[in-house]
C-alpha positions in Angstrom: 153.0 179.2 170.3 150.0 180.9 170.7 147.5 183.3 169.2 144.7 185.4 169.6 141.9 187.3 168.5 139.6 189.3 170.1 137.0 192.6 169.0 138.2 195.0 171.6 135.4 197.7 171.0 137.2 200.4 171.6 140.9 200.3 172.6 140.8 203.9 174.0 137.8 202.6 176.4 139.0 198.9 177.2 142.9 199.3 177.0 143.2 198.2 180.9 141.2 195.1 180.2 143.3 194.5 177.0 146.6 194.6 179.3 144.7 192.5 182.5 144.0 189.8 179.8 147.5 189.5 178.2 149.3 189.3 182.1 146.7 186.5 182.7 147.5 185.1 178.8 150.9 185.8 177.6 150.2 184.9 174.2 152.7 185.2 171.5 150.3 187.0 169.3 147.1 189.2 169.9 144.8 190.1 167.0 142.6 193.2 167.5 139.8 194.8 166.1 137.6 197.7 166.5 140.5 199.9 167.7 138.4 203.0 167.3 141.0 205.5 166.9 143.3 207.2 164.6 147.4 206.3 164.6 148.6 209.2 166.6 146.2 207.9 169.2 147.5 204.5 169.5 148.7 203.4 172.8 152.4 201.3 171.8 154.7 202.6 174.9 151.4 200.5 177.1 152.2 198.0 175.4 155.5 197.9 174.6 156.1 198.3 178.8 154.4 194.8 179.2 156.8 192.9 176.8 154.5 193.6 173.0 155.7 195.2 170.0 152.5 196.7 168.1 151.6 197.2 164.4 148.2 198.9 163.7 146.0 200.4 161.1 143.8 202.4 163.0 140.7 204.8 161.8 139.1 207.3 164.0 135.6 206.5 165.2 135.3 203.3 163.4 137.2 199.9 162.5 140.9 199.7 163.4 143.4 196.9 163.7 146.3 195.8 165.1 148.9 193.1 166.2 150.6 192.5 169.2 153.6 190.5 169.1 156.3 189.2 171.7 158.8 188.6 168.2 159.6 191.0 165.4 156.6 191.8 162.8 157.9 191.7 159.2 156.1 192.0 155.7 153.8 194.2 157.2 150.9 195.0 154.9 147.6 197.3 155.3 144.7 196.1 153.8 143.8 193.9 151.0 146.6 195.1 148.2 144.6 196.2 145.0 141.2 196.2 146.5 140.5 200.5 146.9 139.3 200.9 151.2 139.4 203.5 153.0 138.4 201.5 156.0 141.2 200.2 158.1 140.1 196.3 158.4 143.1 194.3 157.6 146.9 193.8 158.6 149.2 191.4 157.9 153.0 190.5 159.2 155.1 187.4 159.4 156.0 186.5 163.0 157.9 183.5 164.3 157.8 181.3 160.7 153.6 182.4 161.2 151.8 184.8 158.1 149.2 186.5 160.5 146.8 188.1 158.8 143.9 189.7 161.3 141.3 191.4 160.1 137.9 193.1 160.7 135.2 191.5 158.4 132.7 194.4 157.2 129.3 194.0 159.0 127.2 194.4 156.0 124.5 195.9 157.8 121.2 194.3 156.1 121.1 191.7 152.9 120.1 193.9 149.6 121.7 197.2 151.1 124.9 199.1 149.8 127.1 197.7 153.0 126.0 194.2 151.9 127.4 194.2 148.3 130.3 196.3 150.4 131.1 193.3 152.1 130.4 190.7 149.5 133.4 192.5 147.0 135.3 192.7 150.0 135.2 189.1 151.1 136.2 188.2 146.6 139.2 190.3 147.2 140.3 188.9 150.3 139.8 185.1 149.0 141.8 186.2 146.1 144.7 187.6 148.2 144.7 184.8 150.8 144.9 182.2 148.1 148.2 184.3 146.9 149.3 184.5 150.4 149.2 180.8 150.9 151.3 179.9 147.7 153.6 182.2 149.4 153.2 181.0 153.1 152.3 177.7 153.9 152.3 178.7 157.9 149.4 180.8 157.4 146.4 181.8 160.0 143.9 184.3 159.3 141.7 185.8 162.4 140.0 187.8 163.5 136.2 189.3 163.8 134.3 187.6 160.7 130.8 189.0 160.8 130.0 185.9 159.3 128.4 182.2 161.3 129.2 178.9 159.4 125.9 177.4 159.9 123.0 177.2 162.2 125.4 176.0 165.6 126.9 179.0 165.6 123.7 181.2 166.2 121.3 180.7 169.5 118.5 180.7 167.3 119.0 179.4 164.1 114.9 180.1 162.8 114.5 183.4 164.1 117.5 184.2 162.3 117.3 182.9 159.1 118.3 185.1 156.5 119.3 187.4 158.9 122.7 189.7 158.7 125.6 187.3 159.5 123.5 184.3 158.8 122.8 184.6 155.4 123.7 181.7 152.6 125.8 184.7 150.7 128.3 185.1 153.4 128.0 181.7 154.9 129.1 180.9 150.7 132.1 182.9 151.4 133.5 181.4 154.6 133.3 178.1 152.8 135.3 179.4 149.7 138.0 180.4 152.3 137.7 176.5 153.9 138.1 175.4 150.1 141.6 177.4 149.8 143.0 174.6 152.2 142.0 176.2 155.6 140.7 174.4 158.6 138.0 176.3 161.5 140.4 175.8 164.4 137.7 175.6 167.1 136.1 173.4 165.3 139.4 171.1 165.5 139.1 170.1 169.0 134.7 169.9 169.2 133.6 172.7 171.2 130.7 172.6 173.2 127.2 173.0 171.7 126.1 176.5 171.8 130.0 178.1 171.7 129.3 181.3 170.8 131.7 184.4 170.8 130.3 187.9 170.7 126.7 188.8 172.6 124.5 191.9 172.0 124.5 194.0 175.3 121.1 193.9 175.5 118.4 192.0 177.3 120.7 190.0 179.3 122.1 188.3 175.6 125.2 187.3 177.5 123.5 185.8 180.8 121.5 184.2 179.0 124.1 182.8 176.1 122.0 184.4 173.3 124.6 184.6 171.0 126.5 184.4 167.4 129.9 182.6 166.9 131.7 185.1 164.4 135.1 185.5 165.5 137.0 183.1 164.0 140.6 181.5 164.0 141.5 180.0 160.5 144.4 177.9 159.6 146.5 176.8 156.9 146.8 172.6 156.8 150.6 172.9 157.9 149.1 174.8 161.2 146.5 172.2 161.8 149.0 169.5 162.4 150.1 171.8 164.6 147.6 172.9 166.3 147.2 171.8 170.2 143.9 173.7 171.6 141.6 176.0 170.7 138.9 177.8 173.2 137.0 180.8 173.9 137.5 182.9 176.9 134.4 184.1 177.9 135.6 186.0 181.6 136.0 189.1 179.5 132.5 189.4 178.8 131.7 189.5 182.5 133.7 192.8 183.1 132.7 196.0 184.2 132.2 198.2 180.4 133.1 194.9 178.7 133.4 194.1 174.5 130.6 192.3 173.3 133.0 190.2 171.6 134.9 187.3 173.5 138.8 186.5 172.4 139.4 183.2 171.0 143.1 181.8 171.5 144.5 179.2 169.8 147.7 177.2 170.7 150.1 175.6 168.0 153.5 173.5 168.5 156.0 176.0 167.2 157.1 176.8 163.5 160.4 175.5 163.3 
């Protein structure tokens, strides 16, 4: 089994690169973020005439998610229940014996501003519900684009950006309350590479020159690490023509009996 996640930036502007990847990558799931457009807008007979069924949550302009799956989505659920959002940033489904839950981590914008204490309530609720969801479902993965780095490997230059949005010791406090629910940084399963990062700004040559910020992030429940077979980033669609400054990240997992 495999799965997926990657920030699409747009789905309206990168939908052919979206289909080009899943014929080279058949995966069994795709996570997306960043849709960037409302419902009606949503593209399922593209995807549904390449072998996906689709669930979104999209929002025009801004945030949007959705999953791709080659199996039936059940349980569906938008959004983190109880917490009030009117941004689309989460869904969740079961799919083949797996509780997917993808989801698009609020920037925060700069520590001390509104977005920040946004994002910081945001990332309490959804600790709150994952730890529900995995008393529920012990096959559990959560992915998707975080916002957040661990620690200083995942950032190109750890002392110019101390402190900095996406470095900061509140969020990095967060992503270790989530590893203290029981779940395991895939990648960081199988020792990547030094310097494995996943999205790159688009500008002054970031990507070219790896300048960059690991913040998509695959993470599983203990029953999926034993599982778990491979993990890796595919960096060839950050070399296309209009690309996402995001990479996808794909994990692959024995099957859930």
């Amino acid at each position: 089994m495999q799965l997926a996640t990657w920030n699409i930036n747009s789905l309206t502007v990168r939908l052919p690169q979206v289909l080009d990847w899943l014929g080279a990558h058949p995966v069994d799931v795709l996570a997306l973020q960043e849709l960037k457009l409302s419902d009606d807008k949503f593209p399922v007979q593209a995807f549904a005439d390449v072998g996906y069924q689709a669930q979104w949550h999209g929002q025009k302009t801004y945030n949007g998610v959705a999953l791709l799956s080659r199996s039936a989505a059940t349980e569906v659920v938008k959004n983190i229940p109880g917490f009030a959002d009117e941004q689309a940033r989460v869904l969740s489904a079961s799919i083949a014996g797996v509780r997917v839950i993808g989801a698009y981590f609020p920037n925060g914008q700069a520590p001390g501003s509104d977005k920040f204490a946004y994002k910081m309530r945001w990332l309490d609720a959804l600790h709150d519900w994952v730890r529900s969801e995995m008393a529920a479902h012990p096959h559990l993965v959560l992915l998707g684009d975080y916002n957040i780095t661990f620690d200083d490997a995942d950032v190109w230059d750890p002392v110019g950006l101390v402190g900095s949005i996406h470095c900061t010791d509140e969020e990095r406090a967060q992503l270790q309350r989530l590893l203290d629910l029981g779940l395991h940084d895939a990648l960081r399963l199988f020792a990547p590479a030094e310097k494995s990062f996943t999205w790159w700004d688009y500008r002054e040559f970031a990507f070219r020159r790896n300048r960059g910020l690991r913040i998509d992030h695959i993470l599983i429940s203990k029953a999926l690490a034993a599982r778990a077979r491979a993990c890796v980033i595919d960096k060839t669609p950050r070399k296309n023509e209009r690309p996402s400054d995001h990479a996808p990240v794909l994990l692959t997992l024995d099957a859930v009996p």
